[in-house]
C-alpha positions in Angstrom: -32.5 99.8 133.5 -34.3 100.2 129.8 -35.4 97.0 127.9 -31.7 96.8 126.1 -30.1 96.3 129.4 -32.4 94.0 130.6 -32.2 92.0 127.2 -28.1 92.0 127.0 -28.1 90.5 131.3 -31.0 88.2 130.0 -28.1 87.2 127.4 -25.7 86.8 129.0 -27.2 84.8 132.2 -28.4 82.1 129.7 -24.7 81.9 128.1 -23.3 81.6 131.6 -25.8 78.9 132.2 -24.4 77.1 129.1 -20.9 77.4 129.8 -22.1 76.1 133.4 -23.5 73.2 131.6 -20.7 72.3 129.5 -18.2 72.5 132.2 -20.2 70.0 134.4 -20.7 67.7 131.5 -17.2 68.2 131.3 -16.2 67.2 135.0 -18.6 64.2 134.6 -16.6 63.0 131.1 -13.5 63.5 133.3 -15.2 61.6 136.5 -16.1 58.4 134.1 -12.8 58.5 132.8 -10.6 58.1 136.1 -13.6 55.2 137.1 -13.0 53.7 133.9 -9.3 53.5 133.2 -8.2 53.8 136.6 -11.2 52.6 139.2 -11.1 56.0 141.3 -14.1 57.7 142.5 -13.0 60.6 142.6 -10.2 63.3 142.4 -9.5 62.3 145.9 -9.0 58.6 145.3 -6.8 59.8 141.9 -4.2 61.8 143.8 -4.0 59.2 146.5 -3.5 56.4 143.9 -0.8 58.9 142.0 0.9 59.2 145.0 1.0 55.5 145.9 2.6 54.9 141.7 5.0 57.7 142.7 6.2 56.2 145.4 6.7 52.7 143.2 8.3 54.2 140.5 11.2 55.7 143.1 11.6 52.8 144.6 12.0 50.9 141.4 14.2 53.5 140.1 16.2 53.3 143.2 16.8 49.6 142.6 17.9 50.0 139.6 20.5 52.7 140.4 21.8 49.9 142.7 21.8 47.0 140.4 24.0 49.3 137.8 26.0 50.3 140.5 26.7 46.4 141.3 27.0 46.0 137.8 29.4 49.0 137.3 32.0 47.7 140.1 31.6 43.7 139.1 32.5 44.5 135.4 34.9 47.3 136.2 32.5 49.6 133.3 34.5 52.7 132.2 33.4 55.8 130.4 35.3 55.3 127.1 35.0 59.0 126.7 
């Protein structure tokens, strides 16, 4: 290995070292955030707490399917169409 190769690995280690750096700033930006706006610790808690607002927003959605449903057949709605 001559002096050129050594100098272009030397390169390139200390821009991979950056980029390493920026992407665990990066993560820890992303870490604050979900503590902040959401109060999760972590990705885990995140997905867990998506999952519980998926499940609300289905069941909501389901009621409301049924309430236009009762509201449909008590007001005898037609399409107009």
């Amino acid at each position: 290995m001559n002096q050129s190769e050594v100098l272009e690995l030397k390169e390139f280690v200390e821009n991979a070292k950056t980029e390493i750096n920026k992407g665990e700033g990066r993560i820890a930006n992303l870490l604050e955030s979900l503590q902040n706006d959401f109060g999760c610790k972590n990705v885990k808690e995140a997905k867990k707490k998506l999952d519980a607002l998926k499940k609300k927003k289905e069941e909501i959605q389901e009621k409301i399917n049924v309430n236009i449903k009762i509201l449909e057949e008590e007001y005898d709605f037609e399409d107009e169409d």
